[in-house]
mmJSON file of the N, C-alpha and C atoms, coordinates in Angstrom:
{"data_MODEL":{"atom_site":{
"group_PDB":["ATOM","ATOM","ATOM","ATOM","ATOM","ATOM","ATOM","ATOM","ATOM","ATOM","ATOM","ATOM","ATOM","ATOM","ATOM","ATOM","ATOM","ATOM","ATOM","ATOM","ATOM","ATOM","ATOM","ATOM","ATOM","ATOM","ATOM","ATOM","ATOM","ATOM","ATOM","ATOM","ATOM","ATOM","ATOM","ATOM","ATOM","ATOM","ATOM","ATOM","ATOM","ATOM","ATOM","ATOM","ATOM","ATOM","ATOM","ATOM","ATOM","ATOM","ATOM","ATOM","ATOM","ATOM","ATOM","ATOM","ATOM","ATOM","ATOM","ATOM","ATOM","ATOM","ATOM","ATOM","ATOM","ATOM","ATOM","ATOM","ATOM","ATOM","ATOM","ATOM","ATOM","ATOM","ATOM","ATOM","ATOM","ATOM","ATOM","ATOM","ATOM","ATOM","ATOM","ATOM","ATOM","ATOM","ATOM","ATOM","ATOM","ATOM","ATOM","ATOM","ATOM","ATOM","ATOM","ATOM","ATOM","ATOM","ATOM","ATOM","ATOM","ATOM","ATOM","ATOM","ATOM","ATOM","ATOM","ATOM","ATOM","ATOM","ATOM","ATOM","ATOM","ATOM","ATOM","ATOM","ATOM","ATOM","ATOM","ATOM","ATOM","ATOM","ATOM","ATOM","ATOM","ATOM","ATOM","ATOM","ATOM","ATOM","ATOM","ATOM","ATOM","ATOM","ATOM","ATOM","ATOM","ATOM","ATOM","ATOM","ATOM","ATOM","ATOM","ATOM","ATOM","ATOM","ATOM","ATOM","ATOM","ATOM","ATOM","ATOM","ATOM","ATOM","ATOM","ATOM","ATOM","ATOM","ATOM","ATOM","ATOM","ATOM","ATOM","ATOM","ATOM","ATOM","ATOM","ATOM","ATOM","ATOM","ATOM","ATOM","ATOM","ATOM","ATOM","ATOM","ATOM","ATOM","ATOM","ATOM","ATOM","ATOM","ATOM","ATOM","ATOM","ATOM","ATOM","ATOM","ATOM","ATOM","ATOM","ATOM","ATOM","ATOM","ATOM","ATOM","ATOM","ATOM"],
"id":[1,2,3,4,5,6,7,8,9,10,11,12,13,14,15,16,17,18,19,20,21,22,23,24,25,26,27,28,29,30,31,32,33,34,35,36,37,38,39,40,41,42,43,44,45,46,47,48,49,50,51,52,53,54,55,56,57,58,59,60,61,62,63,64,65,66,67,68,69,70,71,72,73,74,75,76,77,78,79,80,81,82,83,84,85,86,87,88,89,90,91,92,93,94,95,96,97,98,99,100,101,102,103,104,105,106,107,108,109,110,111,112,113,114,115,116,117,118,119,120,121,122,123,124,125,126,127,128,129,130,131,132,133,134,135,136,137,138,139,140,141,142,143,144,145,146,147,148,149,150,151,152,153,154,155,156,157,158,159,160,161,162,163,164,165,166,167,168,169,170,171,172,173,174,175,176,177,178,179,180,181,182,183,184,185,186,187,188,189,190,191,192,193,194,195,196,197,198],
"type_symbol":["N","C","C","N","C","C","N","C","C","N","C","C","N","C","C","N","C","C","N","C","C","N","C","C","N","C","C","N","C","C","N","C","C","N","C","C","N","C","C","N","C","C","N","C","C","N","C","C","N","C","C","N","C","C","N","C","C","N","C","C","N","C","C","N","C","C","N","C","C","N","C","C","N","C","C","N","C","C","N","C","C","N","C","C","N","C","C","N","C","C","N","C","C","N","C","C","N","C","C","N","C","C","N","C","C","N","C","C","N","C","C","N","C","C","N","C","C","N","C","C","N","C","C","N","C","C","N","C","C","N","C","C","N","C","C","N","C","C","N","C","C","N","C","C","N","C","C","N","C","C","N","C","C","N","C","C","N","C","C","N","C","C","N","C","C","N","C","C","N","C","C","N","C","C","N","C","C","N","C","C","N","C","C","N","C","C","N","C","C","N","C","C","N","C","C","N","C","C"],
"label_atom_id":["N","CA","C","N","CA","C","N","CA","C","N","CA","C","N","CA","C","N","CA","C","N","CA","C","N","CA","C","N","CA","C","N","CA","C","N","CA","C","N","CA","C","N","CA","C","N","CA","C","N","CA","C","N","CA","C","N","CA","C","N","CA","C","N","CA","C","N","CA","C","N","CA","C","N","CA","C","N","CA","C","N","CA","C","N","CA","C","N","CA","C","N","CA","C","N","CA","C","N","CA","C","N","CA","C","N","CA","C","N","CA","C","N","CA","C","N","CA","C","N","CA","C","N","CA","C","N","CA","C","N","CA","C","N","CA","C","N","CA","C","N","CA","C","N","CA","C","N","CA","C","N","CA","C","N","CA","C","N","CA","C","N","CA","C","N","CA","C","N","CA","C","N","CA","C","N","CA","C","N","CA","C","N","CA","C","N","CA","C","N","CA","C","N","CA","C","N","CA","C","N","CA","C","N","CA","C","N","CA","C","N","CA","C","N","CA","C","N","CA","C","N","CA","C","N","CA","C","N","CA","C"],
"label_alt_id":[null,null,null,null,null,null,null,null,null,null,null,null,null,null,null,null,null,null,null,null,null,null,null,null,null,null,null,null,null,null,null,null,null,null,null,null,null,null,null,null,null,null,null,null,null,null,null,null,null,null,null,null,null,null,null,null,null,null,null,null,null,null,null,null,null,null,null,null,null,null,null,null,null,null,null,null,null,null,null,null,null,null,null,null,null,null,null,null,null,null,null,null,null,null,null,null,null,null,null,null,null,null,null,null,null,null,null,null,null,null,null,null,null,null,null,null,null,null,null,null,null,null,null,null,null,null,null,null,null,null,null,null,null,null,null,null,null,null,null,null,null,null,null,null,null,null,null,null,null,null,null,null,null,null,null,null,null,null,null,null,null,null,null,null,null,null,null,null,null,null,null,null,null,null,null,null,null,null,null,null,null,null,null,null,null,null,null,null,null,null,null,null,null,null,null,null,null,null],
"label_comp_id":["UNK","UNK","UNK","UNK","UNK","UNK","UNK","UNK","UNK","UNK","UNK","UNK","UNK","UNK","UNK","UNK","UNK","UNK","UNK","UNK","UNK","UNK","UNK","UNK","UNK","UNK","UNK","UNK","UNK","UNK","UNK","UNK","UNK","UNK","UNK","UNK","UNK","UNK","UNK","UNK","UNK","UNK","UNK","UNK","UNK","UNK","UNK","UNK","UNK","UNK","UNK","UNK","UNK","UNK","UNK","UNK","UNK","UNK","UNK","UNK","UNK","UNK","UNK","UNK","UNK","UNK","UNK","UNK","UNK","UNK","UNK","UNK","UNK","UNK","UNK","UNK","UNK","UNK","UNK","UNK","UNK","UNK","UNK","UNK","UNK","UNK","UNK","UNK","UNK","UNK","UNK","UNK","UNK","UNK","UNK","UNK","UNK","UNK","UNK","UNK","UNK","UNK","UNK","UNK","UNK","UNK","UNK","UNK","UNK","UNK","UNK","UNK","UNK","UNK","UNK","UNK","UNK","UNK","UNK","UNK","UNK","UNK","UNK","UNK","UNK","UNK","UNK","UNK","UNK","UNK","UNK","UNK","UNK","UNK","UNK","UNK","UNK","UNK","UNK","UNK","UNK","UNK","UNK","UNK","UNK","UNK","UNK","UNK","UNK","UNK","UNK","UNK","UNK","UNK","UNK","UNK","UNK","UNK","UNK","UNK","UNK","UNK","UNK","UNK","UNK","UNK","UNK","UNK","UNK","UNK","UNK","UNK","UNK","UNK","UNK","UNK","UNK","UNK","UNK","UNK","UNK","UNK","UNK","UNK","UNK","UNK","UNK","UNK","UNK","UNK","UNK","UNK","UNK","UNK","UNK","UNK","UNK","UNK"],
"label_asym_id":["A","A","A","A","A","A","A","A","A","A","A","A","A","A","A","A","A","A","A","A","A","A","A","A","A","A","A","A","A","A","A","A","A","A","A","A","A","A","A","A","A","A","A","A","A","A","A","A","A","A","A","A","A","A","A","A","A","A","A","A","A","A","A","A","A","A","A","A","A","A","A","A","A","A","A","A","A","A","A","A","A","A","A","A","A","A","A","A","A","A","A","A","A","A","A","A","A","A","A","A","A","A","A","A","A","A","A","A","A","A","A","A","A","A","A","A","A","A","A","A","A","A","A","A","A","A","A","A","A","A","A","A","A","A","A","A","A","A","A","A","A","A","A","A","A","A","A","A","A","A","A","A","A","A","A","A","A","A","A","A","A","A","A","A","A","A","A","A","A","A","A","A","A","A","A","A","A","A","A","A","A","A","A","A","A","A","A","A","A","A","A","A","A","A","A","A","A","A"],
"label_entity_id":["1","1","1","1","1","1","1","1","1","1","1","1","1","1","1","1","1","1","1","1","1","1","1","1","1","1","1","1","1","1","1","1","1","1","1","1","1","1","1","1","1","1","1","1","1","1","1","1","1","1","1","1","1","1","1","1","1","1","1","1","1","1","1","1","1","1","1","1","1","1","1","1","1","1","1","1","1","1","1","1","1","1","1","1","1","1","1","1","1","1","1","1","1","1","1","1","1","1","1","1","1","1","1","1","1","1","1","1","1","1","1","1","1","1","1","1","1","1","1","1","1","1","1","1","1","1","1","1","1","1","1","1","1","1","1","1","1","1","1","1","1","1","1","1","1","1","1","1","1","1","1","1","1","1","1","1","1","1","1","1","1","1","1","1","1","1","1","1","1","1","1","1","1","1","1","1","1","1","1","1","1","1","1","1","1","1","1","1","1","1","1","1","1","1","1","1","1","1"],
"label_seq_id":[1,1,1,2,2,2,3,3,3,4,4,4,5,5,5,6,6,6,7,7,7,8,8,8,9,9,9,10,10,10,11,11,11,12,12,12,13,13,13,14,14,14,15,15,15,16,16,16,17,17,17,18,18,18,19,19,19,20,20,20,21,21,21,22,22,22,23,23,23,24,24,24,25,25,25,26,26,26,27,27,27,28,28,28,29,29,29,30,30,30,31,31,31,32,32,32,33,33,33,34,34,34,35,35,35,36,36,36,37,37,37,38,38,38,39,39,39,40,40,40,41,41,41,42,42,42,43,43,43,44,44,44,45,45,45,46,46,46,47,47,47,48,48,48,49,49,49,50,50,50,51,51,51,52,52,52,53,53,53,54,54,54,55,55,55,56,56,56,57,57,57,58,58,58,59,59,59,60,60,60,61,61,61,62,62,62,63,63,63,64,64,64,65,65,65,66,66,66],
"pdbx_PDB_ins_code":[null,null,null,null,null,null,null,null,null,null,null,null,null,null,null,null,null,null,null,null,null,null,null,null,null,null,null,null,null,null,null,null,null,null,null,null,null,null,null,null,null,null,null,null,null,null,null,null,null,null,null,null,null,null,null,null,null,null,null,null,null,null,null,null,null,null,null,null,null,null,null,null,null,null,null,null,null,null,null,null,null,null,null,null,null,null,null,null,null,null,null,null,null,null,null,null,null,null,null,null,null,null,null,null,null,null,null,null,null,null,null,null,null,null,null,null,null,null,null,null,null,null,null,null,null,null,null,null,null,null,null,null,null,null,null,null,null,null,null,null,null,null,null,null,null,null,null,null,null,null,null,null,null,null,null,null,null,null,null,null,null,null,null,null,null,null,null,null,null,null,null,null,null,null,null,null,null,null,null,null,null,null,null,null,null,null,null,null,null,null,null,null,null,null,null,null,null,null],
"Cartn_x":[89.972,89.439,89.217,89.59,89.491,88.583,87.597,86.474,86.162,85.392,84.972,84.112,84.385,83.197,82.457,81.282,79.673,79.544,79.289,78.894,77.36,76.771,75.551,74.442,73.876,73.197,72.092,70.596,69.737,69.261,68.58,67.992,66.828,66.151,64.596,64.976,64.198,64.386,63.469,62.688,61.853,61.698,62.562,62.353,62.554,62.922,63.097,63.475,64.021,64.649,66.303,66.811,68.735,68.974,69.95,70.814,72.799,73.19,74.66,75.088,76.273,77.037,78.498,79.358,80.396,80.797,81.731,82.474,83.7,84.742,86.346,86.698,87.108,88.345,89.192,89.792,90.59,91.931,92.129,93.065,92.777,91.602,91.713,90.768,91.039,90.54,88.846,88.148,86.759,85.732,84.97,83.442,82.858,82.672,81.39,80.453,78.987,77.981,76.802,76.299,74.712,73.666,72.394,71.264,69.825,69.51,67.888,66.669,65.991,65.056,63.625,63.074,61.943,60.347,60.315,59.386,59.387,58.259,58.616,58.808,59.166,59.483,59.932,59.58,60.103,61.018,62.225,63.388,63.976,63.296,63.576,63.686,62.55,62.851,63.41,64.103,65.086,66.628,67.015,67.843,67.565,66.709,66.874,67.056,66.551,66.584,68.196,69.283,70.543,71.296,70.584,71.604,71.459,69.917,69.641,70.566,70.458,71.233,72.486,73.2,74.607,75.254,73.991,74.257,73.798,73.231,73.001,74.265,74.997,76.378,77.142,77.026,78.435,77.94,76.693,76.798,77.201,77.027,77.213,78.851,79.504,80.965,81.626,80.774,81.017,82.052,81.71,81.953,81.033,82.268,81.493,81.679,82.383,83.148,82.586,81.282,81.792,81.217],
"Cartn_y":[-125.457,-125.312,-126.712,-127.134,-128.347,-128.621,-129.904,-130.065,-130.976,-130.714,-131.415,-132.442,-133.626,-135.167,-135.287,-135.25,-135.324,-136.845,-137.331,-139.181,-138.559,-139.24,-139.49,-140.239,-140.508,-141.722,-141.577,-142.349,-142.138,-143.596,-144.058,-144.94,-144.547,-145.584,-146.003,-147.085,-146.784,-147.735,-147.86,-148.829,-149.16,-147.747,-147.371,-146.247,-145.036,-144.66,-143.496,-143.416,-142.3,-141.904,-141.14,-141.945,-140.837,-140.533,-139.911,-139.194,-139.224,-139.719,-139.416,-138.703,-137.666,-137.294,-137.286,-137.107,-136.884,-135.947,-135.196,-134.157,-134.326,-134.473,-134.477,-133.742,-133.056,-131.78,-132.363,-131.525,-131.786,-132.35,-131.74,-132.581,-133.076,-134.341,-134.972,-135.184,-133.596,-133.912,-134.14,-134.363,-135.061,-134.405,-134.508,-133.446,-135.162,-135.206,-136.263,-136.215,-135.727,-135.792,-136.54,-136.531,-137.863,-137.082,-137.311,-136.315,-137.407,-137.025,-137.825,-137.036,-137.482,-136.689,-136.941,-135.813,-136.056,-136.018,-136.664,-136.81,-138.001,-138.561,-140.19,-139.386,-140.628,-140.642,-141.626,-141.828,-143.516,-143.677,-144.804,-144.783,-143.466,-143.467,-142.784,-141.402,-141.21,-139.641,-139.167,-140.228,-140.215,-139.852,-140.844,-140.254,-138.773,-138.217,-137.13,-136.186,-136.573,-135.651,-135.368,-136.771,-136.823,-136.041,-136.001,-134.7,-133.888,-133.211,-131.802,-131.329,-132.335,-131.739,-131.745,-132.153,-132.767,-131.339,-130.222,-129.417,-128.62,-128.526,-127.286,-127.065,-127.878,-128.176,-127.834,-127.875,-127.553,-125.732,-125.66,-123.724,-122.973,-124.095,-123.309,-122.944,-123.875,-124.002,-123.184,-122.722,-121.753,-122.497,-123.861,-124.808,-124.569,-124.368,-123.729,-125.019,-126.191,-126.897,-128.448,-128.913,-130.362,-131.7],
"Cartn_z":[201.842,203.17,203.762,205.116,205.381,206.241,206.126,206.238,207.899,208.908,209.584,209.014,210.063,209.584,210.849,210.304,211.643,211.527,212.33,212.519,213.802,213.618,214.392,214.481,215.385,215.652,216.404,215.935,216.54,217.571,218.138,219.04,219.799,219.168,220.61,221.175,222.151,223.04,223.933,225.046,225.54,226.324,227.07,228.138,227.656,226.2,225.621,224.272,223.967,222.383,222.901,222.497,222.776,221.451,221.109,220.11,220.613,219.178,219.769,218.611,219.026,217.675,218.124,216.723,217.085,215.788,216.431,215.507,215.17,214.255,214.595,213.114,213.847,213.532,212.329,211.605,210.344,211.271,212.644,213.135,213.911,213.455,214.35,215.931,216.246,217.493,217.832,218.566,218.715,219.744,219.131,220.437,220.114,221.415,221.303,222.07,221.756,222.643,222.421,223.645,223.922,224.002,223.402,224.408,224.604,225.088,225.85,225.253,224.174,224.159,224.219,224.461,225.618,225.174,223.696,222.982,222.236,221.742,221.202,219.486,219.226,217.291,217.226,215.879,215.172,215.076,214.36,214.222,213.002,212.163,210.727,211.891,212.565,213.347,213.918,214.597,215.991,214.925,213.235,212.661,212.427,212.118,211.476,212.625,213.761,214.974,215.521,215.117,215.69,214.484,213.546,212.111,212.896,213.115,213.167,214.194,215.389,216.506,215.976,215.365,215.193,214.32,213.418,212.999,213.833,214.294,215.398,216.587,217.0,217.403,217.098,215.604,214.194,214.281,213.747,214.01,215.3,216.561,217.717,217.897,217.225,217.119,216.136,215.281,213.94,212.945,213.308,212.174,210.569,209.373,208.485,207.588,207.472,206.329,207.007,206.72,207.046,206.097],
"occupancy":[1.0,1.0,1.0,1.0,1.0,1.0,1.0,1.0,1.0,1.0,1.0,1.0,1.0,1.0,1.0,1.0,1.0,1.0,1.0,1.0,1.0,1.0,1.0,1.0,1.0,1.0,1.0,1.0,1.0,1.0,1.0,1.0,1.0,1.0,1.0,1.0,1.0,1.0,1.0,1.0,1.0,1.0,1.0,1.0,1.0,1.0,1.0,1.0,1.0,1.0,1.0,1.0,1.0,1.0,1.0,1.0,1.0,1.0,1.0,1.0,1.0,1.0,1.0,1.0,1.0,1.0,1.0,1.0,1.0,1.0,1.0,1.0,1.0,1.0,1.0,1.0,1.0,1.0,1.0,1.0,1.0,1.0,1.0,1.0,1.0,1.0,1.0,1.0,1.0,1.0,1.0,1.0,1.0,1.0,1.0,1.0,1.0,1.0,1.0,1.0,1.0,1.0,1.0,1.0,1.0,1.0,1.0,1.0,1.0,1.0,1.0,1.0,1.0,1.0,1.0,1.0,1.0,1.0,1.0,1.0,1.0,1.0,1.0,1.0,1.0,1.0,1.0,1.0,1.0,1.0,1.0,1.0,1.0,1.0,1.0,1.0,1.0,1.0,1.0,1.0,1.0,1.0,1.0,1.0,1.0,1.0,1.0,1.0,1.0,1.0,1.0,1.0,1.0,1.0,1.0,1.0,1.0,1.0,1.0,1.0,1.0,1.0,1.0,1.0,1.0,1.0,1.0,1.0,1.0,1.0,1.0,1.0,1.0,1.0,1.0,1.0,1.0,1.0,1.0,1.0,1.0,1.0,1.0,1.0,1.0,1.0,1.0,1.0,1.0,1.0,1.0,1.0,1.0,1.0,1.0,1.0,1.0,1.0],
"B_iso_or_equiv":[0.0,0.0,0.0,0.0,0.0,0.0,0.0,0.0,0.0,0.0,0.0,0.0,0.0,0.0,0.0,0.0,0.0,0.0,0.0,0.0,0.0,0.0,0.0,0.0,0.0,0.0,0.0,0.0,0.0,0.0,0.0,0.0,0.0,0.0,0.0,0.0,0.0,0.0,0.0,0.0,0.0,0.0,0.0,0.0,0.0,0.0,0.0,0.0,0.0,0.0,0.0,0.0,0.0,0.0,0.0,0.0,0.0,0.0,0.0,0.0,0.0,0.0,0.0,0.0,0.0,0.0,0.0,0.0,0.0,0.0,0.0,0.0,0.0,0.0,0.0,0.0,0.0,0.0,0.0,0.0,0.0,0.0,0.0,0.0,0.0,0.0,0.0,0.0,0.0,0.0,0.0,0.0,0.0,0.0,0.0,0.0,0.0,0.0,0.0,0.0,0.0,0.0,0.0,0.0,0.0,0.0,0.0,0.0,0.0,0.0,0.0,0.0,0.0,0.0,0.0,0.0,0.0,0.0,0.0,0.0,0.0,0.0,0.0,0.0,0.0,0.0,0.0,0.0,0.0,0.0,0.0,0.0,0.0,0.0,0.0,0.0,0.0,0.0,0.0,0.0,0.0,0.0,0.0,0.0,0.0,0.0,0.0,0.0,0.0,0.0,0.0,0.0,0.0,0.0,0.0,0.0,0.0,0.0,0.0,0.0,0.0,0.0,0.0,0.0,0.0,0.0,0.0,0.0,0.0,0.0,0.0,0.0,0.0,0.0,0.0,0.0,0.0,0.0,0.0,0.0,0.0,0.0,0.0,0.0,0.0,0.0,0.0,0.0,0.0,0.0,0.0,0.0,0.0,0.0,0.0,0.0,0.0,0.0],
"pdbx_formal_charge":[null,null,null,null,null,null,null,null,null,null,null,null,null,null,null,null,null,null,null,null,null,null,null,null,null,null,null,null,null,null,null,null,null,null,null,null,null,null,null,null,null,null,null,null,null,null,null,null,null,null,null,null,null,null,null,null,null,null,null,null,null,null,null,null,null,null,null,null,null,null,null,null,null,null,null,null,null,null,null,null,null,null,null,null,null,null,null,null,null,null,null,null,null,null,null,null,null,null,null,null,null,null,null,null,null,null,null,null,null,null,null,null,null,null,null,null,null,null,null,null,null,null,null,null,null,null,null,null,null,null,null,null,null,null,null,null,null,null,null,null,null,null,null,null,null,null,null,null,null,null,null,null,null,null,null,null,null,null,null,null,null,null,null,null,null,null,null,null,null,null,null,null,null,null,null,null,null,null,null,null,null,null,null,null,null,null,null,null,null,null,null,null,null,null,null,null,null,null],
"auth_seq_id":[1,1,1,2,2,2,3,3,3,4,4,4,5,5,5,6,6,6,7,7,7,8,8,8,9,9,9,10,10,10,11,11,11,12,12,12,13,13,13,14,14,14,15,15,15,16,16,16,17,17,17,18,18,18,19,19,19,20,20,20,21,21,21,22,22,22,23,23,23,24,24,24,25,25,25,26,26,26,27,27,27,28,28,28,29,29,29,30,30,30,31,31,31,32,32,32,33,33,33,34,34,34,35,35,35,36,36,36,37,37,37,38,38,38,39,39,39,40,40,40,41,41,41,42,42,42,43,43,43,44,44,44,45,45,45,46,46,46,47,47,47,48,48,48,49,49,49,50,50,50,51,51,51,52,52,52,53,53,53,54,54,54,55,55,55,56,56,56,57,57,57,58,58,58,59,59,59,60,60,60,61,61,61,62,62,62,63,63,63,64,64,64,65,65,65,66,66,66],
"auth_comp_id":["UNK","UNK","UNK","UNK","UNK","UNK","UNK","UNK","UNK","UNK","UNK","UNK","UNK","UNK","UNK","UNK","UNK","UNK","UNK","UNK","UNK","UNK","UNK","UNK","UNK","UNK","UNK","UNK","UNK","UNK","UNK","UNK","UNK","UNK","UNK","UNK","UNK","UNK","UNK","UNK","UNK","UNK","UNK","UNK","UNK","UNK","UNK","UNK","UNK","UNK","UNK","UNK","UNK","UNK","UNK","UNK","UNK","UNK","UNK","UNK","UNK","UNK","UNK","UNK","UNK","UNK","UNK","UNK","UNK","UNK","UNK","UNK","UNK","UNK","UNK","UNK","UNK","UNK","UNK","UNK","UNK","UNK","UNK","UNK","UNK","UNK","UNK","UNK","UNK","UNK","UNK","UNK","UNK","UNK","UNK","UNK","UNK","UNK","UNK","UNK","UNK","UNK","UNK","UNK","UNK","UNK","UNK","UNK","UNK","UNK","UNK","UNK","UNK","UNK","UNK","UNK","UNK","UNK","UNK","UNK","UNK","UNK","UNK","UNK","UNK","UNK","UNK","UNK","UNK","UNK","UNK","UNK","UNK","UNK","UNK","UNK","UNK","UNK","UNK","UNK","UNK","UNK","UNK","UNK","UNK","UNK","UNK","UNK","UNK","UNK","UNK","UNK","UNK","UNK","UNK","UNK","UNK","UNK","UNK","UNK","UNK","UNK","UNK","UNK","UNK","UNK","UNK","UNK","UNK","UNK","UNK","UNK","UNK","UNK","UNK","UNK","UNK","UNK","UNK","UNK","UNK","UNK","UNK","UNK","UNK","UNK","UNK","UNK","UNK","UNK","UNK","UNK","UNK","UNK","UNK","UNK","UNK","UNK"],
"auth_asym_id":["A","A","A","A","A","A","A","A","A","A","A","A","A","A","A","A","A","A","A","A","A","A","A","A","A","A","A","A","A","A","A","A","A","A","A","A","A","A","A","A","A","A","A","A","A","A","A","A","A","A","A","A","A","A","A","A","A","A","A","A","A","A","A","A","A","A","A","A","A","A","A","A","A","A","A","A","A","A","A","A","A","A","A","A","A","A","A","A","A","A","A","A","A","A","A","A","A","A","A","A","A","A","A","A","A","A","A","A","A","A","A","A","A","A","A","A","A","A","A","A","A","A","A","A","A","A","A","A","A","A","A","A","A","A","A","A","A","A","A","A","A","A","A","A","A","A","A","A","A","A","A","A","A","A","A","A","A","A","A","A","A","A","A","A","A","A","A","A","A","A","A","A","A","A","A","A","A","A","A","A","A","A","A","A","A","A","A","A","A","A","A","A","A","A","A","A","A","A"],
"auth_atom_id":["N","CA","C","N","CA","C","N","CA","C","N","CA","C","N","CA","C","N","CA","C","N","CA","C","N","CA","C","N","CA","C","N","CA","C","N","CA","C","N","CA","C","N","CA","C","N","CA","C","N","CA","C","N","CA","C","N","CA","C","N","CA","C","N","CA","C","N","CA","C","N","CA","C","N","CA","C","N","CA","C","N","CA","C","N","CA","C","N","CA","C","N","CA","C","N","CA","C","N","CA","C","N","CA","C","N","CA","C","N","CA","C","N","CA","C","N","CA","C","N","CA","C","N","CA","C","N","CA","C","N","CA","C","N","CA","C","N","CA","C","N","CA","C","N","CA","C","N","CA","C","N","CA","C","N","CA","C","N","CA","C","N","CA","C","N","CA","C","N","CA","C","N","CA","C","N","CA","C","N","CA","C","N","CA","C","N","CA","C","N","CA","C","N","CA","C","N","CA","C","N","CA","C","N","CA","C","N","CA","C","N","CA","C","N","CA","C","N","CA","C","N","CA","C","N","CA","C","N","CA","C"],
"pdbx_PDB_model_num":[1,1,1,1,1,1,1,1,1,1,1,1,1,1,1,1,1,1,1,1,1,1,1,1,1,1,1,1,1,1,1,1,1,1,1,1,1,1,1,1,1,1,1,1,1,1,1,1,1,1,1,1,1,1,1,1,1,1,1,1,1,1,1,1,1,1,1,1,1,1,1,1,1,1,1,1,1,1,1,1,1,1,1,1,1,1,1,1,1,1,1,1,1,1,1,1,1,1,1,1,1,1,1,1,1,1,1,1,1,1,1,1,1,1,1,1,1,1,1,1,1,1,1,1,1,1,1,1,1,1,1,1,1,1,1,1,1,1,1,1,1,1,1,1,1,1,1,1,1,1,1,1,1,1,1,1,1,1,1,1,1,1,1,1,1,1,1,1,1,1,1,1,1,1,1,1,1,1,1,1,1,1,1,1,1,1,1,1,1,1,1,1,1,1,1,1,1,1]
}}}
């Protein structure tokens, strides 16, 4: 069964907390999204916040392999 690869990324920053992920396909192809989120957290939180989303993405897609 061939496997999707999640990359994601957290950041603070003076005016907020973002999140990025990216998804790409066994062929290849790529989801890449940003989000703004609207609560503070540390750096360690802001990573764990850009997995969670990054899998919550992957189930919405009924991505089962990554």
């Amino acid at each position: 069964m061939e496997k999707w690869t999640l990359y994601f990324y957290g950041s603070k920053y003076l005016k907020g907390v973002g999140v990025g992920i990216v998804l790409i396909s066994p062929q290849y192809g790529i989801i890449s999204m940003a989000f703004k989120l609207g609560f503070e957290c540390t750096n360690n939180m802001v990573e764990y916040e850009a997995l969670i989303l990054g899998l919550k993405v992957a189930i919405n897609l009924n991505i089962r392999n990554i």
